[in-house]
Biopython code that builds the backbone (N, CA, C, O; Angstrom):
import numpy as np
from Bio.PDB.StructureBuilder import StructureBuilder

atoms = [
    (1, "UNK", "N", (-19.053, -18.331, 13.351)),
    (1, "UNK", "CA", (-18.464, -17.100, 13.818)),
    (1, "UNK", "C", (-17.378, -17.425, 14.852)),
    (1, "UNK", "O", (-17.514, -18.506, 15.423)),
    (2, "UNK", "N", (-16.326, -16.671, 15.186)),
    (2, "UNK", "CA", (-15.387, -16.871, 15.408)),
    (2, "UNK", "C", (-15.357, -16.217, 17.240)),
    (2, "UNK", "O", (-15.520, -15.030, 17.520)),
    (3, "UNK", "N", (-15.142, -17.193, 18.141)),
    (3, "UNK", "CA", (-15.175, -16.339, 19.442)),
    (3, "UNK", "C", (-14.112, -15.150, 19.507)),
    (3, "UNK", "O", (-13.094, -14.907, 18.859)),
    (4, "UNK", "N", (-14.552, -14.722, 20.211)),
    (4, "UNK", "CA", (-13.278, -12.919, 20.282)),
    (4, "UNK", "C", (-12.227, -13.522, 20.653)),
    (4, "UNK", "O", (-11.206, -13.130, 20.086)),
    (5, "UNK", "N", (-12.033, -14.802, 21.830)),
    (5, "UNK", "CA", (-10.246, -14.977, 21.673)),
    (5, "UNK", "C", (-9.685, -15.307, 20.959)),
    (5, "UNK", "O", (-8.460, -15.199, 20.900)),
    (6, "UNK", "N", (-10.622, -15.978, 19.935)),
    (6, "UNK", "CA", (-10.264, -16.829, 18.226)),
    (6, "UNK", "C", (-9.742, -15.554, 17.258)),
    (6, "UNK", "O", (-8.874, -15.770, 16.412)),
    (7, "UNK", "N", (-10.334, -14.185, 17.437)),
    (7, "UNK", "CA", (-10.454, -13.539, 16.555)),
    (7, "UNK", "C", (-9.275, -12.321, 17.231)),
    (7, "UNK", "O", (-8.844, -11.404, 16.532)),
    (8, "UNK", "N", (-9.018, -12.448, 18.163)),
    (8, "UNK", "CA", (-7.485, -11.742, 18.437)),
    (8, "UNK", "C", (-6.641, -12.735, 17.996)),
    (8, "UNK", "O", (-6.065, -12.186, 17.057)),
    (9, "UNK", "N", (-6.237, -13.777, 18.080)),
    (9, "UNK", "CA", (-5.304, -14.712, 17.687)),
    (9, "UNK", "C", (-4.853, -14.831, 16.322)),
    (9, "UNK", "O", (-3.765, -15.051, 15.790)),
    (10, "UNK", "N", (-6.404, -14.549, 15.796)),
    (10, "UNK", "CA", (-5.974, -14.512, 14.465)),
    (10, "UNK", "C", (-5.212, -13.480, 14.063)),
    (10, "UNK", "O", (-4.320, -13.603, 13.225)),
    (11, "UNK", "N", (-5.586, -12.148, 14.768)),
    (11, "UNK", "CA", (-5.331, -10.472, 14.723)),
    (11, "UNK", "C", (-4.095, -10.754, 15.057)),
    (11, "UNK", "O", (-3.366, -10.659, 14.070)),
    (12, "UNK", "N", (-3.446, -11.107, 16.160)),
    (12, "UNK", "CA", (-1.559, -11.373, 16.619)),
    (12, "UNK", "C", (-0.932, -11.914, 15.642)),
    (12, "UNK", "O", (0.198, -11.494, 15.392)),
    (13, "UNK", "N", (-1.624, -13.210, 14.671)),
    (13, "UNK", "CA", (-0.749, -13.363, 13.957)),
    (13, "UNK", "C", (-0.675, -13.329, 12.911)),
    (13, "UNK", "O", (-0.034, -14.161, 12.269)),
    (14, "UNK", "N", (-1.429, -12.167, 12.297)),
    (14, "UNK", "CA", (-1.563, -10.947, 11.458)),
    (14, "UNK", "C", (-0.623, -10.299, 11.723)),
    (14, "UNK", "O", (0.086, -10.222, 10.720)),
    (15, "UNK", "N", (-0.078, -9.605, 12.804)),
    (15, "UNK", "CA", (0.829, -8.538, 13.025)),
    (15, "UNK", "C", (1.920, -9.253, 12.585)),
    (15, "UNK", "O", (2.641, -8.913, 11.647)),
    (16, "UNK", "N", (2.066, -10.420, 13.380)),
    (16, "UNK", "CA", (3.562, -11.060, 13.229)),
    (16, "UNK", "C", (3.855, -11.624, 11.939)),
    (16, "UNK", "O", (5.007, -11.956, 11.658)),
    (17, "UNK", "N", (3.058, -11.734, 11.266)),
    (17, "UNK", "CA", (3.255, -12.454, 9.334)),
    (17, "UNK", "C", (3.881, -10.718, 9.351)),
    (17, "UNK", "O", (5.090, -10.498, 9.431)),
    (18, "UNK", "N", (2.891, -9.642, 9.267)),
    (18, "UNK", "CA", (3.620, -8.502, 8.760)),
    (18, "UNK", "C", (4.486, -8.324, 9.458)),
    (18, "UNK", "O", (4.974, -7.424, 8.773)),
    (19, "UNK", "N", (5.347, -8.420, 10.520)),
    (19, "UNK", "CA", (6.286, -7.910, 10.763)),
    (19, "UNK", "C", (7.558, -8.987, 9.850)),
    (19, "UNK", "O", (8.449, -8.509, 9.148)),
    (20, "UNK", "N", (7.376, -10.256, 10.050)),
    (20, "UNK", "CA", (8.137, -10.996, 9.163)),
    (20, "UNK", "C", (7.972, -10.295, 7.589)),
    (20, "UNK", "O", (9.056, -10.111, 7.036)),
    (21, "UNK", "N", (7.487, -10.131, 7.275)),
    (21, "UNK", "CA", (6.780, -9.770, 5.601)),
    (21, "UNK", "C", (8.284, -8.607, 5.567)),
    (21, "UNK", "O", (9.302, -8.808, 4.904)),
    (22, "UNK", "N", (8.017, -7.400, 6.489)),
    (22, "UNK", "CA", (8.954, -6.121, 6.553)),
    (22, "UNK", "C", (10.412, -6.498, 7.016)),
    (22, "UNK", "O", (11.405, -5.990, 6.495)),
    (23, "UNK", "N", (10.480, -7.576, 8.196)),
    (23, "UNK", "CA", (11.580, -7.977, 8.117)),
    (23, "UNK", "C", (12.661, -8.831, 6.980)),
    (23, "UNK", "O", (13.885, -8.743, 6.877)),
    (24, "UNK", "N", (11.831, -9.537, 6.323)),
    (24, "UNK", "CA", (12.661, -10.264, 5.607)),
    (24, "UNK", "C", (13.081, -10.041, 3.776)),
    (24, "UNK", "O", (12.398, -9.557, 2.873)),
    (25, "UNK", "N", (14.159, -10.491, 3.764)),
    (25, "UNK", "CA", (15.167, -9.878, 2.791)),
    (25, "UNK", "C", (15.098, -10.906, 1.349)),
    (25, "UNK", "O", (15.382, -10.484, 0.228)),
    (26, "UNK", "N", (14.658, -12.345, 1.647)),
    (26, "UNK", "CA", (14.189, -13.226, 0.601)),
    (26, "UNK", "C", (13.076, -13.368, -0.015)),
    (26, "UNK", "O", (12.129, -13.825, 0.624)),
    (27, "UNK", "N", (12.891, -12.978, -1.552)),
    (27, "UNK", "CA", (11.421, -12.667, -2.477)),
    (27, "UNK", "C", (10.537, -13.929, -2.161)),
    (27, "UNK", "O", (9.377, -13.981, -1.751)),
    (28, "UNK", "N", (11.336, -14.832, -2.441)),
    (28, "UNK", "CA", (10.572, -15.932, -1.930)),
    (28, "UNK", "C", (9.972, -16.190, -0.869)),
    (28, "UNK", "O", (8.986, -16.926, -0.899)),
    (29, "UNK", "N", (10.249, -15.861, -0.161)),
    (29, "UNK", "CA", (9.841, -16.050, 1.514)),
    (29, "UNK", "C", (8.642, -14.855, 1.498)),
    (29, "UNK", "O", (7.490, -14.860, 1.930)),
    (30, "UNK", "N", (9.311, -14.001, 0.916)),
    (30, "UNK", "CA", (8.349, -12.966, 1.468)),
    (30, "UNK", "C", (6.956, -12.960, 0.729)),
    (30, "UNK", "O", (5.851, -12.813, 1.252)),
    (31, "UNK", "N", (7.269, -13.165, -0.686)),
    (31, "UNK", "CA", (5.522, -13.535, -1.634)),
    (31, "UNK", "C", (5.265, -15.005, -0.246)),
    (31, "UNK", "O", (4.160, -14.987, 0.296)),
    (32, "UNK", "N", (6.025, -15.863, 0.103)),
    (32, "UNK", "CA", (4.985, -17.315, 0.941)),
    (32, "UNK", "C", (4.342, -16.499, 2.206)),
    (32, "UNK", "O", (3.200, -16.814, 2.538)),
    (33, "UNK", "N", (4.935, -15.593, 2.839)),
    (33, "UNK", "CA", (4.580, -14.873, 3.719)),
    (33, "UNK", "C", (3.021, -14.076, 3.355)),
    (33, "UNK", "O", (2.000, -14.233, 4.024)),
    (34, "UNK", "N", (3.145, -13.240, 2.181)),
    (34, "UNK", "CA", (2.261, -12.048, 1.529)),
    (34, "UNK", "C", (0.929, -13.150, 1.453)),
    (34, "UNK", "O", (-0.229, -12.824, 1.713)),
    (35, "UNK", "N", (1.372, -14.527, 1.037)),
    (35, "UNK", "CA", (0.113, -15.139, 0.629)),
    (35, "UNK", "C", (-0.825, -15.640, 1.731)),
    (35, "UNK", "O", (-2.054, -15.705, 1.699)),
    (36, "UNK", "N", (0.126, -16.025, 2.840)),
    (36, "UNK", "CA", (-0.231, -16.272, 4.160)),
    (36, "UNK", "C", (-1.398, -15.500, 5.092)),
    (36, "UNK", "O", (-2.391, -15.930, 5.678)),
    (37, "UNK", "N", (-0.858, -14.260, 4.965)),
    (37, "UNK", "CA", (-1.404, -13.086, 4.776)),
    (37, "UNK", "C", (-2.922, -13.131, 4.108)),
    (37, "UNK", "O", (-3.984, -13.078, 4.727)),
    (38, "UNK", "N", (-2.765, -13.224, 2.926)),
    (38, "UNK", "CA", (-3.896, -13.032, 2.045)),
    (38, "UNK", "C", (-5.053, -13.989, 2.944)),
    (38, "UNK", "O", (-6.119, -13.734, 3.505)),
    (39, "UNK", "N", (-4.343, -15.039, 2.775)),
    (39, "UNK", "CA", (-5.189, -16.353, 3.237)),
    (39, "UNK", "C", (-5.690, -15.949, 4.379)),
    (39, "UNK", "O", (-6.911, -15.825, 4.279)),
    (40, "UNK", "N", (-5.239, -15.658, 5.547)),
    (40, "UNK", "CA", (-5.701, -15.218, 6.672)),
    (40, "UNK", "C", (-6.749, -14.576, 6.755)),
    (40, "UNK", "O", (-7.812, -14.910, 7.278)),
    (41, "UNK", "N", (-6.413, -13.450, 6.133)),
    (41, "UNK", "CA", (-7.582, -11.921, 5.310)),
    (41, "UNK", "C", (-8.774, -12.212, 5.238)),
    (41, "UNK", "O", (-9.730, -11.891, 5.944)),
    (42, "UNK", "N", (-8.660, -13.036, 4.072)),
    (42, "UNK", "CA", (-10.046, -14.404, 3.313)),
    (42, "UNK", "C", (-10.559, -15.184, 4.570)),
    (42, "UNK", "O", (-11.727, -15.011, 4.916)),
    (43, "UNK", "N", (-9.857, -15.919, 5.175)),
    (43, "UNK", "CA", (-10.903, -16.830, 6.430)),
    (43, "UNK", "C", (-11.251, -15.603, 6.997)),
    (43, "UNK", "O", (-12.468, -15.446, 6.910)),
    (44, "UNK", "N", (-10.617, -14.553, 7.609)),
    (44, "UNK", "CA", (-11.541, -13.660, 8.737)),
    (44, "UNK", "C", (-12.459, -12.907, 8.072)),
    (44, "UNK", "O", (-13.516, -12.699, 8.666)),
    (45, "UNK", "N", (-12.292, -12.373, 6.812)),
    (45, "UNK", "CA", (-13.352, -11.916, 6.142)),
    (45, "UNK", "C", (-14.628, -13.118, 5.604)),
    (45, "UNK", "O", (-15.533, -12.474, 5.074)),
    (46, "UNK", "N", (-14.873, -14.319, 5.597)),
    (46, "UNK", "CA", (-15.925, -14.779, 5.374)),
    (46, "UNK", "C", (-16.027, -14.884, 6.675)),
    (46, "UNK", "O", (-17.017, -14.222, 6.984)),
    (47, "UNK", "N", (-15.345, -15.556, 8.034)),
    (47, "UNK", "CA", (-16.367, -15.533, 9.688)),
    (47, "UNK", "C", (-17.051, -14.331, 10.080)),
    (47, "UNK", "O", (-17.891, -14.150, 10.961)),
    (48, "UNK", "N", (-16.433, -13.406, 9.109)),
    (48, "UNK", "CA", (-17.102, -11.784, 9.521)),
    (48, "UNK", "C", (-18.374, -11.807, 8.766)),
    (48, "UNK", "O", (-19.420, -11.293, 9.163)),
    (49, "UNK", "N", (-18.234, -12.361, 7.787)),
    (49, "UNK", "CA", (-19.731, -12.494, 7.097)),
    (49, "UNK", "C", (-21.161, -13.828, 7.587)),
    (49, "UNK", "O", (-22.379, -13.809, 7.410)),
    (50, "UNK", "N", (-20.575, -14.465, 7.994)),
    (50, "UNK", "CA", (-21.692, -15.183, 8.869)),
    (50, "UNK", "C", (-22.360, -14.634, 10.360)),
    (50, "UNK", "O", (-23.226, -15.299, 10.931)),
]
sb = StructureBuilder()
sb.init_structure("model")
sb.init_model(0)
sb.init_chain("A")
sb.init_seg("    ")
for serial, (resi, resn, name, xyz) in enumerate(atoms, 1):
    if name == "N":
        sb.init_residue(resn, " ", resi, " ")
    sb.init_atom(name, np.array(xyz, "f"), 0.0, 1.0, " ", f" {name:<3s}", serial, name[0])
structure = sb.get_structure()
């Protein structure tokens, strides 16, 4: 399980992938971004499950 400052950190840079995600204008970048994303999603959703 993930300590709470572990688990805001992760949360900040959550925001900031999406704000890059909305900022940026290249498909490419933005699916490497979206997946980044995903990935993130997936680790905090299984530490949420232990």
């Amino acid at each position: 399980m993930l300590s709470k400052e572990e688990n805001l950190l992760f949360i900040r840079e959550l925001g900031r992938l999406q704000a890059d995600l909305y900022n940026c204008s290249d498909d490419q970048v933005r699916n490497s971004i979206h997946q980044d994303i995903l990935l993130l999603l997936k680790a905090l959703s299984m530490t949420a499950m232990n």
